[in-house]
Structures are given as structure tokens and as C-alpha cells.
Backbone bond lengths (Angstrom), bond angles and torsions (degrees), N, CA, C in turn:
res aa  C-N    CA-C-N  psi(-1)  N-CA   C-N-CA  omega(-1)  CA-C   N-CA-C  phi
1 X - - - 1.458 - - 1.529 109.03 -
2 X 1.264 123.24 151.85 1.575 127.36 179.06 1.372 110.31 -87.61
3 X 1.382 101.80 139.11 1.728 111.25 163.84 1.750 101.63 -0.34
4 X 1.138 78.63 163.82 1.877 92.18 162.88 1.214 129.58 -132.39
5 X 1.177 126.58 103.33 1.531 144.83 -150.09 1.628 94.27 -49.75
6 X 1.387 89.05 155.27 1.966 100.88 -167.79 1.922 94.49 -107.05
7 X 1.163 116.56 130.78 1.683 110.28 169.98 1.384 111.88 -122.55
8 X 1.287 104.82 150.95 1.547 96.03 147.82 1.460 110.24 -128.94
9 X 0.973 86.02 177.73 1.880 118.92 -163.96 1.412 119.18 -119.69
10 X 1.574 107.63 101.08 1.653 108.45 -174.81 1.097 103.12 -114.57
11 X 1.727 134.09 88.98 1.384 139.41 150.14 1.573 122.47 -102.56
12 X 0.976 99.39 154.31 0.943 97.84 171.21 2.049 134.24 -103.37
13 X 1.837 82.46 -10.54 1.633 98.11 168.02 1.332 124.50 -82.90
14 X 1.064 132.44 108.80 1.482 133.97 -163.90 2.007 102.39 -47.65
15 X 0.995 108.08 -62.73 1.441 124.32 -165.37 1.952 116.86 -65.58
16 X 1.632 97.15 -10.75 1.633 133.91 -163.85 1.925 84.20 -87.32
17 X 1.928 95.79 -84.13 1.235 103.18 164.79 1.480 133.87 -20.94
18 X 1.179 111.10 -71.60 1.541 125.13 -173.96 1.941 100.56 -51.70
19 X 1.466 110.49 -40.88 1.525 120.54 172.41 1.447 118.04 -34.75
20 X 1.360 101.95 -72.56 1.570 140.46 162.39 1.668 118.26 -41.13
21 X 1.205 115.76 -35.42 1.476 122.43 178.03 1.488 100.52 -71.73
22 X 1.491 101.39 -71.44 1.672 106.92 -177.37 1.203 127.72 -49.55
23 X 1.561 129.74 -27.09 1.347 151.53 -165.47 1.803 79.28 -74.67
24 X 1.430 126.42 -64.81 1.477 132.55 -137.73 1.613 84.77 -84.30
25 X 1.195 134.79 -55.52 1.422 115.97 169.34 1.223 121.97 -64.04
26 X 1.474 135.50 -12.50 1.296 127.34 164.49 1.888 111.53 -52.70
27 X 0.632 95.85 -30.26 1.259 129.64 -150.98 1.851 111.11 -81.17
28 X 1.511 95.58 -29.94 1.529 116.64 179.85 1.375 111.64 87.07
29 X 0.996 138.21 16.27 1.904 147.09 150.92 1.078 119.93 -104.02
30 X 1.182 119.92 146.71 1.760 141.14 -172.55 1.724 108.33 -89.56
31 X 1.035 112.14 138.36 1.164 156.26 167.02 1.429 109.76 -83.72
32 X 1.407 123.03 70.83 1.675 135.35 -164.04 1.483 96.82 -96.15
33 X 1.435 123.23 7.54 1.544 107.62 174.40 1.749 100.51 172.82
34 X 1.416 107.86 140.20 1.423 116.36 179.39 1.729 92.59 -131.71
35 X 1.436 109.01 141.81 1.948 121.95 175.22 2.098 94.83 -139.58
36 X 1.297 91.86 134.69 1.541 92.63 155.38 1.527 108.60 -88.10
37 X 1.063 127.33 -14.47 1.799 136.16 -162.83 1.259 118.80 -116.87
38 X 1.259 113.36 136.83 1.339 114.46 -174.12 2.146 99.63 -68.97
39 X 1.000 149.17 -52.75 0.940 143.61 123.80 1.428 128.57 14.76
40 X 1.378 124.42 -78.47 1.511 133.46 152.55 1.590 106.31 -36.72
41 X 1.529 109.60 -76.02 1.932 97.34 169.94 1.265 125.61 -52.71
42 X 1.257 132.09 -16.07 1.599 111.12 -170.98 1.791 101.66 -86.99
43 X 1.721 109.88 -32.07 1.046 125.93 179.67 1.407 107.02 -64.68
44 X 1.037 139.49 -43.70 1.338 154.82 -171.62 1.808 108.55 -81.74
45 X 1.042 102.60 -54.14 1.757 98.66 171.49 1.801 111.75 -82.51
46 X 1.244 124.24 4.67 1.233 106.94 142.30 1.502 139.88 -93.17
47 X 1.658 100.17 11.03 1.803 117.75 -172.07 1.100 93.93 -105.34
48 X 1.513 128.17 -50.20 1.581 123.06 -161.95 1.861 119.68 -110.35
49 X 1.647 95.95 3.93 1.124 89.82 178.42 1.796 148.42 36.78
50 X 1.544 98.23 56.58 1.473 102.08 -152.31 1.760 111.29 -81.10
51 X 1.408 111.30 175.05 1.214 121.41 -171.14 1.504 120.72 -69.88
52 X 1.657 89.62 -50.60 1.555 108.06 173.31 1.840 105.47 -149.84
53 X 1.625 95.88 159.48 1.553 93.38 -178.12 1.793 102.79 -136.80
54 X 0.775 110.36 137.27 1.846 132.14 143.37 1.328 101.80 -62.97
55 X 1.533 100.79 121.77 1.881 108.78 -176.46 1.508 95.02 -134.74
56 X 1.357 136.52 122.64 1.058 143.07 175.95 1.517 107.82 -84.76
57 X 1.425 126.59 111.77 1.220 129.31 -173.15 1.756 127.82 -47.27
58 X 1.346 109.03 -41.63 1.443 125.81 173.26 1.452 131.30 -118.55
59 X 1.311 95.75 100.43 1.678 105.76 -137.78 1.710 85.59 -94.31
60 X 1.675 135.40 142.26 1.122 145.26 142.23 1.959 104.04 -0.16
61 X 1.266 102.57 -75.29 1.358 112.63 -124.78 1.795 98.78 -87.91
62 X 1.312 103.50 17.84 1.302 101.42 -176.32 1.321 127.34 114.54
63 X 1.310 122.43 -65.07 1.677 118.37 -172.29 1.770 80.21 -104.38
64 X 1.409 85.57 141.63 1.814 109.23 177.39 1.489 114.90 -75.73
65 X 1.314 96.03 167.88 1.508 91.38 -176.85 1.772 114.76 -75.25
66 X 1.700 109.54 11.21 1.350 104.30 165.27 1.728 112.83 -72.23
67 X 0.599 116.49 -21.42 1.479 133.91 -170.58 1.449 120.63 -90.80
68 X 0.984 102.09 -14.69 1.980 127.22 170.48 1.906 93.29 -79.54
69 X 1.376 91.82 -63.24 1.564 113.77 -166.49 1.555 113.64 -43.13
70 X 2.118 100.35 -49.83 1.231 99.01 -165.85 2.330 121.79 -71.30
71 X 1.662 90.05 -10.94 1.072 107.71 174.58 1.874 108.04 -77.57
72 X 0.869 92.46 -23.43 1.946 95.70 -160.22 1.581 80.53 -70.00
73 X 1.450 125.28 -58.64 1.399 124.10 -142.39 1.742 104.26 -82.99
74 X 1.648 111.49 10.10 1.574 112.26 174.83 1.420 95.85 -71.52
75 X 1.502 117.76 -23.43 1.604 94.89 -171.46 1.411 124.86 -108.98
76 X 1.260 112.04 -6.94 1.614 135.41 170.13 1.654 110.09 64.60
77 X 1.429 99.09 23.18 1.697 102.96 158.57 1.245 119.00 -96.96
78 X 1.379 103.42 -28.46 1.903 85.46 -172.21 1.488 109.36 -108.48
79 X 1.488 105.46 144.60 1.602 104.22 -171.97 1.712 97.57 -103.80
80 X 1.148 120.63 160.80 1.223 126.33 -167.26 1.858 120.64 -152.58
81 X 1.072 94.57 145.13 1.674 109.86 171.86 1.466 126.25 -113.10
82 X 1.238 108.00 137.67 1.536 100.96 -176.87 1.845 117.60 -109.68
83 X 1.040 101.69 123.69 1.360 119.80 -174.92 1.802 117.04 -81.72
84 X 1.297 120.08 112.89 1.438 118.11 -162.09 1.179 109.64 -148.95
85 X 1.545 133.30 156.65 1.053 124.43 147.45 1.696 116.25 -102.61
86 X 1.351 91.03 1.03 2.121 93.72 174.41 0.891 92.10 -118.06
87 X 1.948 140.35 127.37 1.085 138.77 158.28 1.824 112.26 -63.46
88 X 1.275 86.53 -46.78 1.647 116.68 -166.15 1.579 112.87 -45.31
89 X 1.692 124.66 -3.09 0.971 145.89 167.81 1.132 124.87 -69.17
90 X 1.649 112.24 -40.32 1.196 130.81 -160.58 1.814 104.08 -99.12
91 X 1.800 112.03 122.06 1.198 117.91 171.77 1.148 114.48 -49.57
92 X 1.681 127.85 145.11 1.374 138.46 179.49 1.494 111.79 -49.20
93 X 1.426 133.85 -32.25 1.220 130.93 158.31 1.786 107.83 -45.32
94 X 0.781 125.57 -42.87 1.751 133.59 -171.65 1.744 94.28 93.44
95 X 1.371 122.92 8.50 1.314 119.25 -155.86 1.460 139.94 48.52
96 X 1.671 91.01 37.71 1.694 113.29 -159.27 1.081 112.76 63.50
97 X 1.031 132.32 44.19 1.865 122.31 161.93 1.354 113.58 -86.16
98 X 1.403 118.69 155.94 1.296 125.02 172.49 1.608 116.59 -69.09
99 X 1.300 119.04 2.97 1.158 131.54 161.94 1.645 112.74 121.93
100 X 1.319 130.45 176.69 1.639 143.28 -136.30 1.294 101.99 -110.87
101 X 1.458 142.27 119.43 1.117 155.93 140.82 1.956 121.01 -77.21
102 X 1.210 112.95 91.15 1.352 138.61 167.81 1.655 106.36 -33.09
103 X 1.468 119.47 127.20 1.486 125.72 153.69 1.645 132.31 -109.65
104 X 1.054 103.85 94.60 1.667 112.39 65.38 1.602 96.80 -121.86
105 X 1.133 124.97 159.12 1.481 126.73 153.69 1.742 95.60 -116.01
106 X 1.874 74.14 162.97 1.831 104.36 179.85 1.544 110.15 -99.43
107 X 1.143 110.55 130.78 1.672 101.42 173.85 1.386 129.24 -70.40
108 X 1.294 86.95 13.64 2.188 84.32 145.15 1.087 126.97 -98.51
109 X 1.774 102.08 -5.88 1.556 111.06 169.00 1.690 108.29 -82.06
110 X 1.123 94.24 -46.75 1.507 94.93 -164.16 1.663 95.60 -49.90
111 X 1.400 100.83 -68.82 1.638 110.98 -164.42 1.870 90.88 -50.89
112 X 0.610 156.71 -121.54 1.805 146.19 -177.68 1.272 113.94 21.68
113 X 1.668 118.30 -58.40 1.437 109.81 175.01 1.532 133.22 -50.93
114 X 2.071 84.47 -36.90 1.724 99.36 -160.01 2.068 98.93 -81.83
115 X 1.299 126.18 -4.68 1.288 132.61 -146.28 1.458 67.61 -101.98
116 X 1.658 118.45 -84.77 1.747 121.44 -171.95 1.754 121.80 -31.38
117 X 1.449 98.35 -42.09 1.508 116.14 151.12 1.889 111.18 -17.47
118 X 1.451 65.34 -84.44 2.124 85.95 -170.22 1.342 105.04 -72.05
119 X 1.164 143.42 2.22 1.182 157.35 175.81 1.633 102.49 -67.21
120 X 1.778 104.94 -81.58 1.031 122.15 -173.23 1.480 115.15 -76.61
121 X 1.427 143.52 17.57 1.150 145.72 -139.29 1.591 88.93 -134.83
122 X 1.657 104.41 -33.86 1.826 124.57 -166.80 1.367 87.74 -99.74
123 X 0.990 143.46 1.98 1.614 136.64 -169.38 1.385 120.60 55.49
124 X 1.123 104.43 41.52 1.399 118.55 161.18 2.115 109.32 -35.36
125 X 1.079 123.43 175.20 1.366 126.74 160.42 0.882 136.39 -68.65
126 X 1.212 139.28 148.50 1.869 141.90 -161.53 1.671 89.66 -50.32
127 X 2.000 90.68 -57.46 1.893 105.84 -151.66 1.333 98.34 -51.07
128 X 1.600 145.43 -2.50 1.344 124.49 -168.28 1.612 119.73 -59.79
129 X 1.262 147.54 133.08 1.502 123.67 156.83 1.219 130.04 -91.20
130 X 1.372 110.66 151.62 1.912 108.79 -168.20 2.112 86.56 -66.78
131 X 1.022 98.11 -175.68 1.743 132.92 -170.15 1.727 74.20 -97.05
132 X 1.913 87.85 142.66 1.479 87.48 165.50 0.963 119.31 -74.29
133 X 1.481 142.24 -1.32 1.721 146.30 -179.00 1.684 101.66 -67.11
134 X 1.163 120.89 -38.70 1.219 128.90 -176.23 1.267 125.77 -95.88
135 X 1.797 120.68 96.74 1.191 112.70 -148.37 1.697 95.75 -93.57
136 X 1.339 142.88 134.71 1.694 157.38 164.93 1.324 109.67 -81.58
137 X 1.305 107.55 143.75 1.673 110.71 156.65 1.020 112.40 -53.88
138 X 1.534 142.88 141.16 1.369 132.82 174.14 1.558 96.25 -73.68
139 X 1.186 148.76 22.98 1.213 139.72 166.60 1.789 121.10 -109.02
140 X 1.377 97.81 -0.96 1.534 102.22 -165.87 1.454 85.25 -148.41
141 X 1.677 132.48 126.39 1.100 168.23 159.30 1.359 103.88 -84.00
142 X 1.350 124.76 -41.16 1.514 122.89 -149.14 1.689 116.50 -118.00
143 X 1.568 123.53 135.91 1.467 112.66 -179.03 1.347 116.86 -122.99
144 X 1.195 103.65 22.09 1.590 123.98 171.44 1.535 115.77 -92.94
């Protein structure tokens, strides 16, 4: 079996989070860092440097999880999803995300997203398709 992709987790719902943790170790990958704050994540994804992240779009503490995002993508390692219940927030770029996770989601979504995740992360094939839970730019297939 391959490594096991490192994530983090930027919610800000405790009970959302805790969802999201277990889903990613169900899953057989680590959970190298959890932030309710955009702050806590930027600080935190420059220590542990993760693979991929869960970014909750409307973060408590003020700056959104676009702003988590626009830091993640200075380094072009970590691929990321954005977690929302307003898509309609998010610029038509998705702000480079690997694409949109809907709230509430079901954990056959989640677990689907996070599998396509590790899919494309291992270089899976172009032809793969995301889970319908996970909505893509129709211009970008890929989160590697």
C-alpha cells in the first residue's frame, strides 16, 4: 500500500471537524493537523506541510477559508477542497481548489472525495471521475 497522504482540516465546527478527521483515518491517512482559524491553519500548514487539506469556506474568525487557500497554493504541494454550505462565494477559479464539497455532506461523500483525493495525488488516470459530492471546474479534472 502507498504512504498515507498527510491532511489538514480547517473547520471551524467542532463536531464537522471531528467528522472529517475520522472519515480521513478511516480511510488509512493521517490527520497531521486540525485549526478552527484561518490563522491557526496558515501557522500550522507551514510546520507540517500537508498533502491535502479540507478548507472550510467561512471561517469564524474573520478571513475565509479563501485566504487559508491563497497561502496553501504559494507552495504547490498541497491540493485542497473547499468545504461550504454557499458555493456562490467561491470565485469561478474555485481559487485553485481541487474542487467543492457541499454542506451538509454524507459520508459516502466525504469518504468518495477523500479516496478520488488519494487517487489523483498517486497518479491515478486523467479518465478518473470526481464522486458527484465533489463538484470540479469542468476545466480541471486533476489535483495533483
Amino acid at each position: 500500500m502507498p504512504d498515507p497522504l498527510r491532511f489538514l482540516i480547517v473547520e471551524d465546527e467542532a463536531l464537522l471537524m471531528m467528522q472529517l478527521e475520522a472519515s480521513v483515518e478511516a480511510e488509512g491517512h493521517e490527520v497531521i493537523g486540525t485549526a478552527m482559524t484561518a490563522g491557526e491553519a496558515i501557522a500550522l500548514a507551514r510546520l507540517v506541510e500537508p498533502d491535502v487539506a479540507f478548507i472550510d469556506l467561512q471561517l469564524l474568525d474573520g478571513p475565509s477559508g479563501i485566504f487559508v487557500a491563497q497561502h496553501l497554493r504559494r507552495t504547490e504541494k498541497t491540493s485542497f477542497v473547499f468545504i461550504t454550505a454557499n458555493a456562490t462565494r467561491l470565485p469561478n477559479d474555485y481559487e485553485g481548489a481541487a474542487g467543492v464539497v457541499s454542506k451538509p455532506f454524507s459520508q459516502a461523500g466525504i469518504t468518495a472525495t477523500i479516496r478520488f483525493l488519494a487517487a489523483c495525488r498517486l497518479g491515478a488516470s486523467a479518465d478518473l471521475q470526481p464522486p458527484p459530492e465533489l463538484r470540479v471546474r469542468k476545466s480541471d479534472r486533476s489535483t495533483g
